[in-house]
C-alpha positions as CSV (number, residue, x, y, z in Angstrom):
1,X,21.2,22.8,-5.9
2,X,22.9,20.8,-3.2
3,X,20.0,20.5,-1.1
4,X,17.7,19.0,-3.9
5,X,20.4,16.3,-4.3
6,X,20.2,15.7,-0.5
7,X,17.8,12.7,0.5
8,X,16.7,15.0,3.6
9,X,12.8,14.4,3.1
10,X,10.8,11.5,4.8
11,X,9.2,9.1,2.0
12,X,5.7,10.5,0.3
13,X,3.0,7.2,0.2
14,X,3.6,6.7,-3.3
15,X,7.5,5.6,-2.5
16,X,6.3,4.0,0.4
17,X,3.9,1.8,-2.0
18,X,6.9,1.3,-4.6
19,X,8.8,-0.2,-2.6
20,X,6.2,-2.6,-1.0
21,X,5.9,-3.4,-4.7
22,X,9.4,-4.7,-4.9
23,X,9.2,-7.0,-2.2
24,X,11.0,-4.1,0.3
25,X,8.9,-4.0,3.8
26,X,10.6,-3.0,7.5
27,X,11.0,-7.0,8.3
28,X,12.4,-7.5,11.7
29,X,13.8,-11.3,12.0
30,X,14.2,-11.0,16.0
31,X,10.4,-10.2,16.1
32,X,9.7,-13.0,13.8
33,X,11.9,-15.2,15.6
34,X,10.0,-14.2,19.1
35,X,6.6,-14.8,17.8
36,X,7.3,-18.0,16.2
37,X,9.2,-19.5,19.9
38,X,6.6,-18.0,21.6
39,X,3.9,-20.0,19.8
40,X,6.2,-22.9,20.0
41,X,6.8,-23.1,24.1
42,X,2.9,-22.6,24.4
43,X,2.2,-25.5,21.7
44,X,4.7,-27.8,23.7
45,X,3.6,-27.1,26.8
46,X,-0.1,-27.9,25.9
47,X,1.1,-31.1,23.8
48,X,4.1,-31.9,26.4
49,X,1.7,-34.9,28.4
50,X,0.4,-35.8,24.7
51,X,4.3,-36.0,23.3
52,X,5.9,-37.7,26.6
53,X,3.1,-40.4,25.8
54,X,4.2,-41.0,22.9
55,X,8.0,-40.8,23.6
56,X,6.9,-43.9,26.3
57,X,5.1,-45.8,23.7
58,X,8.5,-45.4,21.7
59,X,10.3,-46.7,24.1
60,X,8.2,-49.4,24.9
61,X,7.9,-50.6,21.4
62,X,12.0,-50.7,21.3
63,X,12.3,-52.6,24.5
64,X,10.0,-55.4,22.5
65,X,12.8,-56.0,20.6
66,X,15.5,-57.2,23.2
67,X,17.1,-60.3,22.6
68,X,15.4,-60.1,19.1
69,X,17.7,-60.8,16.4
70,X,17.2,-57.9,14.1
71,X,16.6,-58.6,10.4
72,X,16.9,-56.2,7.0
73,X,12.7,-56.3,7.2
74,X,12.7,-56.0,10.6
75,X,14.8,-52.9,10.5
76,X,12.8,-51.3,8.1
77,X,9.6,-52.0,10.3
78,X,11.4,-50.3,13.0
79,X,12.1,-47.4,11.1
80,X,8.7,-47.0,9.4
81,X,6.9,-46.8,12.5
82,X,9.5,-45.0,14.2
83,X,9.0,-42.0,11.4
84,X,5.5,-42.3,11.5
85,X,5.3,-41.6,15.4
86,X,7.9,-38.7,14.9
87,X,5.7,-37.3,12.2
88,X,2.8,-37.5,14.3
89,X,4.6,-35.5,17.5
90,X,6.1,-32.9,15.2
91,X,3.3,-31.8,12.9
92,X,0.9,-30.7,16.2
93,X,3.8,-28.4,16.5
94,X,5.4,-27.6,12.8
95,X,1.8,-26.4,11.9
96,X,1.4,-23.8,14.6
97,X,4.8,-22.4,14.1
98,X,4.5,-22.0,10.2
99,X,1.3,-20.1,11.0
100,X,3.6,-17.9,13.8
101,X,5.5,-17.5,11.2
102,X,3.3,-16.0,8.6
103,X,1.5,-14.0,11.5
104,X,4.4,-12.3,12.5
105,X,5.1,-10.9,9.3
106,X,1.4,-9.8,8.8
107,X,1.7,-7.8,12.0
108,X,5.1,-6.1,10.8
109,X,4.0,-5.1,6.9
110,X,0.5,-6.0,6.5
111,X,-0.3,-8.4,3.4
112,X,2.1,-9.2,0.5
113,X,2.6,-11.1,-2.0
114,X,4.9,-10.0,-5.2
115,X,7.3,-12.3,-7.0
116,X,9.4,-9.4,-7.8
117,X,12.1,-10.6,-5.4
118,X,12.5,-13.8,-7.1
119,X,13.2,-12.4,-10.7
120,X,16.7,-12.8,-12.2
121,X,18.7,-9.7,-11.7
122,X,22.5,-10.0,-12.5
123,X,23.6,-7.3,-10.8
124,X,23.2,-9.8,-7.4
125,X,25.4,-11.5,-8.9
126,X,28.3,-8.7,-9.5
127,X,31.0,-9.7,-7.6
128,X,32.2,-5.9,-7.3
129,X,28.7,-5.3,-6.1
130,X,29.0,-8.0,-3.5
131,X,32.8,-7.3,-2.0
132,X,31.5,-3.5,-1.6
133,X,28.2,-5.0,0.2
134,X,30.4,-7.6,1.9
135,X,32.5,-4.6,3.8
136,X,29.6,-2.2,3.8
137,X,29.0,-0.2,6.8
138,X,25.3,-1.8,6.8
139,X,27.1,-5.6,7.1
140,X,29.2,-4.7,10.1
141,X,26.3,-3.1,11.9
142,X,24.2,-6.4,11.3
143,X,27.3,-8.3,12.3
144,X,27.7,-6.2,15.6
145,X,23.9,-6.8,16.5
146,X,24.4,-10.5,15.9
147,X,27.2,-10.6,18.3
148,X,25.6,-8.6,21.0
149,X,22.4,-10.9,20.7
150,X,23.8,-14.3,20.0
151,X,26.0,-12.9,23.4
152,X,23.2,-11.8,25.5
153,X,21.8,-15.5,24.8
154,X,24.2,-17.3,25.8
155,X,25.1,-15.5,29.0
156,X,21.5,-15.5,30.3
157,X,20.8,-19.1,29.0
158,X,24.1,-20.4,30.7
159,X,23.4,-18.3,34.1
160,X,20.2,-19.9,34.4
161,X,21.5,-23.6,33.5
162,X,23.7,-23.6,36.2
163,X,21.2,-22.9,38.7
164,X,20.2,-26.2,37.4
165,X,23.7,-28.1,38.1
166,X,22.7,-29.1,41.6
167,X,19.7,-31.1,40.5
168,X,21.4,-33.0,37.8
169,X,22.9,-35.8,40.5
170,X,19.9,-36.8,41.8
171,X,17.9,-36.7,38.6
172,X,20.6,-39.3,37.1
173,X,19.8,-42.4,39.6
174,X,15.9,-41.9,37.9
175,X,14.1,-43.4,35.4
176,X,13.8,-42.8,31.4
177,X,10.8,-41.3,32.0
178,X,11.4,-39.0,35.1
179,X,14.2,-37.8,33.4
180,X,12.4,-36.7,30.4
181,X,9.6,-35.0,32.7
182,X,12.6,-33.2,34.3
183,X,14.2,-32.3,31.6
184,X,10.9,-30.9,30.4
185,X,10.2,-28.4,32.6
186,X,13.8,-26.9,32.9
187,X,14.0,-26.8,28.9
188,X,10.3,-24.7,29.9
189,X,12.0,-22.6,32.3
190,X,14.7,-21.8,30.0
191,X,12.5,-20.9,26.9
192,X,10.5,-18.4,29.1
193,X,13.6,-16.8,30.3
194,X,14.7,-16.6,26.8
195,X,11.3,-15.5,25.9
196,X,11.5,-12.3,28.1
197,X,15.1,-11.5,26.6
198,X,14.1,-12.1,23.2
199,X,10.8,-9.6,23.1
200,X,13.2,-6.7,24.3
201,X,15.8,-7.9,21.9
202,X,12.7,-7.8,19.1
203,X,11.1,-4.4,20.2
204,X,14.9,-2.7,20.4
205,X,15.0,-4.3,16.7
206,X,11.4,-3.5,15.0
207,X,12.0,-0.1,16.2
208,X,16.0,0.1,14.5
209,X,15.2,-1.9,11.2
210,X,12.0,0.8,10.7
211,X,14.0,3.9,11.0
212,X,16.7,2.3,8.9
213,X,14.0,1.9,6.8
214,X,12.6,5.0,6.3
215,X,16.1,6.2,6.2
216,X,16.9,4.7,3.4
217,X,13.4,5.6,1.3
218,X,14.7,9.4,2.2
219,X,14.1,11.6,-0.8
220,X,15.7,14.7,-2.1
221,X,13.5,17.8,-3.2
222,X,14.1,17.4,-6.5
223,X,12.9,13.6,-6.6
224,X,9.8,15.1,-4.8
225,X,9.0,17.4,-6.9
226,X,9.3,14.9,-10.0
227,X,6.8,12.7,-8.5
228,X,4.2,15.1,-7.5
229,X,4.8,15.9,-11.6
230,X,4.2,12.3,-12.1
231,X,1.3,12.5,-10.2
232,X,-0.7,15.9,-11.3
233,X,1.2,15.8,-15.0
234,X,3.5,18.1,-16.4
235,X,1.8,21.7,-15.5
236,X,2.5,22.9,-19.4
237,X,1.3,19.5,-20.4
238,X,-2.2,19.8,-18.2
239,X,-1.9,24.1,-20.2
240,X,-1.4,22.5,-23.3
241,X,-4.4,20.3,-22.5
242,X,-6.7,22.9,-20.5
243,X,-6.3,24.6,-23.8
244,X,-7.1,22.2,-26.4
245,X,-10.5,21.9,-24.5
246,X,-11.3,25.2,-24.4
247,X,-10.6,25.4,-28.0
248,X,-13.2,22.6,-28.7
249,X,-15.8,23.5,-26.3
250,X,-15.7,26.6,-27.6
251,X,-15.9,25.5,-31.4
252,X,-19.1,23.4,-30.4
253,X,-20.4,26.6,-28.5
254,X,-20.3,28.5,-31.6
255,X,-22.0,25.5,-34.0
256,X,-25.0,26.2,-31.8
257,X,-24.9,30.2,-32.7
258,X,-27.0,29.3,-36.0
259,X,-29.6,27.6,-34.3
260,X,-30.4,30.2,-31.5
261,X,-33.5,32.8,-31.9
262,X,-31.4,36.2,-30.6
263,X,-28.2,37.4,-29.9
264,X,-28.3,40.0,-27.4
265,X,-25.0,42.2,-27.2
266,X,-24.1,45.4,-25.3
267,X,-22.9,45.9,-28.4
268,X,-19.2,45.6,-28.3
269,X,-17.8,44.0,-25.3
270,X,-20.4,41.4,-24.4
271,X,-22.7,38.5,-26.8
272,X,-25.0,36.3,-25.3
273,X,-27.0,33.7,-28.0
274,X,-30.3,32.4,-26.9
275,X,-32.8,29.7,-27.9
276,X,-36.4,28.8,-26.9
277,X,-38.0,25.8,-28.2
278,X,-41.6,25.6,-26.8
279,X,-41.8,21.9,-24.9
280,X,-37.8,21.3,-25.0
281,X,-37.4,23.8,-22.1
282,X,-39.3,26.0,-19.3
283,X,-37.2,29.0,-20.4
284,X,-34.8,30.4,-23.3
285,X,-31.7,28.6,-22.7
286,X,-28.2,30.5,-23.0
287,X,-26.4,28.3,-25.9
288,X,-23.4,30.8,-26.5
289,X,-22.1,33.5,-25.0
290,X,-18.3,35.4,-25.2
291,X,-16.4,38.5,-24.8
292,X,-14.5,40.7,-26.6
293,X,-13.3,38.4,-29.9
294,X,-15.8,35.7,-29.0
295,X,-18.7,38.1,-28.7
296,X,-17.2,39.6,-32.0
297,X,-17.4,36.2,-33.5
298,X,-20.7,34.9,-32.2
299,X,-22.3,38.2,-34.1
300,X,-20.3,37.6,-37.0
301,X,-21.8,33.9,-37.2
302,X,-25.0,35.1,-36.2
303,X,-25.4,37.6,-39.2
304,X,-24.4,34.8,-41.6
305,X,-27.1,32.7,-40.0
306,X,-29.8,34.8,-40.4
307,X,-30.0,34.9,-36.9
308,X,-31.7,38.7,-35.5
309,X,-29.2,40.8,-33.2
310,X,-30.7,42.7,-30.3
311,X,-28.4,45.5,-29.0
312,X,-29.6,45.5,-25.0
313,X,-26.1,46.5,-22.9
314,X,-27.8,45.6,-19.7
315,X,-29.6,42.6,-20.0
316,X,-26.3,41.4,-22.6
317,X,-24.0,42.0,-19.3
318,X,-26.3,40.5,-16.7
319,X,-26.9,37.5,-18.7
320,X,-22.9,37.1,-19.4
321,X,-22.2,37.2,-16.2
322,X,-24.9,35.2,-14.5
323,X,-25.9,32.2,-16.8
324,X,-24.0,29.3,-18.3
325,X,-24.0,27.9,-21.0
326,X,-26.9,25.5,-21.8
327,X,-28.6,26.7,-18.8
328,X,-31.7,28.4,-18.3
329,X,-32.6,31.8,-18.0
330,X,-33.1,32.4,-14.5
331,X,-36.5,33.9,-13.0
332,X,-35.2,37.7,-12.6
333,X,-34.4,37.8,-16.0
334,X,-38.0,36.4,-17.8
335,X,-39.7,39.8,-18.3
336,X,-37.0,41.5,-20.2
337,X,-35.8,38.2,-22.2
338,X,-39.6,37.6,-23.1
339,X,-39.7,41.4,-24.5
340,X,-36.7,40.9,-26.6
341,X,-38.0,37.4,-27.9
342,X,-41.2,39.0,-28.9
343,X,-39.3,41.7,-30.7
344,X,-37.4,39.2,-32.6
345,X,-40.7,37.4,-33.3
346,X,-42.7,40.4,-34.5
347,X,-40.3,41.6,-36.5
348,X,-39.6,38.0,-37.9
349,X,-43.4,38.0,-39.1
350,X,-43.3,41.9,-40.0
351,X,-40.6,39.9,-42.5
């Protein structure tokens, strides 16, 4: 009992599926994060001549303006152009990055889009709930790989900034703009440093946030065994049903017993009902059949029908065990059905 309580067994596709439902997919932020910078250090490097232009045609407009006494409407021209040229460096960029964004998570989960995450639920708002998730085992781990990462950042970023110290003396007798080329390509260097640290920081993380996970979608037996219930229905249920079938396919078996030509028997065990309608079939068609109390009830119908009983143990079993119901009589057995039909015919005339 024990063991069915235990969530010991990886997640069946149906769980799997639930829970994508809810809004709950393996999401790894540091790969998310990594595809997004990525996108962003190639978008500013293939914009960076494109944005430094503008930057000088910035700072060109602003140097119109010394010794210019500055006025309310003059301010606000200032400030509409100077948003409008922002606006026009940063969107080149935004755009790629929100579609980085998006991307990334495609690649992790696939497509999804459910509002279930944003419905009300009060229990998020529990405070119980939220101390006990506040100290939970799962927020210190999170913390501890938030240290460890914001550390291993730092450290790398730093070590390659100093390298950079040196250069800084000579780089502050130059211009604005020699400055801002410089400062350019070290903030490049930087980011694909960072770049290299953050994809093993993001492949160490998809590959801990999935087996958490799964981990966590673990089932017991028991909860696997309800599903697959769920899934094929209750076994007395699908009895139940299998029975109430049988019970009507076999009621509208027997309503065709008054409308067949023979019934053939063996004479006790087997009783096999046929009918031949010239132009409605090739060959007499089995329309009931049973054993044991069926065949017992198909003859009892049968003689309260009017319909003739032929007692032929061979042909009864053959047929019984070798036709279907509403099928025709196979080629083997023509000759001896045709001798019992033309039986039933004579002596239906000798009548």
């Amino acid at each position: 009992m024990a063991d069915d309580l235990e969530k010991t067994e990886e997640p069946t596709p149906k769980k799997i599926e639930d829970a994508r439902k809810e809004g709950n997919v393996p999401k790894s932020m540091d790969a998310s994060g990594f595809v997004t910078l990525l996108v962003a250090v190639i978008t500013v490097a293939a914009l960076f001549s494109w944005i430094m232009d503008r930057l000088e045609n910035l700072y060109r407009y602003y140097t119109h303006f010394f010794g210019v006494e500055i006025t309310p409407s003059l301010l606000i021209d200032i400030a509409s152009y100077t948003i409008y040229q922002l606006l026009i460096m940063v969107l080149p960029l935004a755009l790629p990055v929100a579609v980085a964004g998006l991307v990334a998570g495609w690649m992790q989960f696939g497509f999804l889009f459910t509002t279930k995450p944003l419905t009300p639920d009060l229990k998020k708002i529990d405070p119980l709930k939220g101390a006990k998730n506040l100290f939970s085992m799962k927020k210190l781990v999170e913390g501890a790989k938030i240290t460890i990462k914001v550390a291993a950042v730092f450290i790398v970023a730093f070590s390659v900034f100093i390298g950079f110290i040196e250069e800084l003396v000579s780089i502050a007798r130059a211009d604005l703009m020699q400055q801002m080329a410089w400062l350019g390509d070290r903030a490049l260097v930087i980011a694909a440093v960072m770049l290299v640290l953050l994809m093993v920081l993001a492949l160490i993380d998809i590959l801990f946030v999935r087996y958490n996970y799964f981990k966590g979608l673990r089932m017991s037996k028991q909860e696997i065994k309800d599903e697959m219930k769920q899934l094929e229905g209750n076994p007395e249920i699908k009895a139940k049903i299998r029975q109430i079938q049988m019970e009507m396919a076999r009621k509208r078996m027997l309503a065709e017993v008054p409308n067949a030509d023979v019934v053939i028997t063996n004479p006790t065990h087997f009783a096999v009902a046929l009918r031949y309608k010239e132009g409605e079939s090739a060959a007499p068609k089995v329309v009931a059949k049973g054993a044991d109390l069926i065949a017992l009830k198909i003859k009892e119908i049968a003689r309260e029908s009017g319909v003739q009983i032929v007692e032929n143990p061979p042909l009864a079993r053959e047929l019984y065990k070798n036709v279907d119901i509403d099928k025709e009589v196979p080629e083997q057995f023509y000759h001896a059905v045709a001798e019992v039909l033309a039986f039933v015919y004579k002596s239906k005339r000798g009548l």
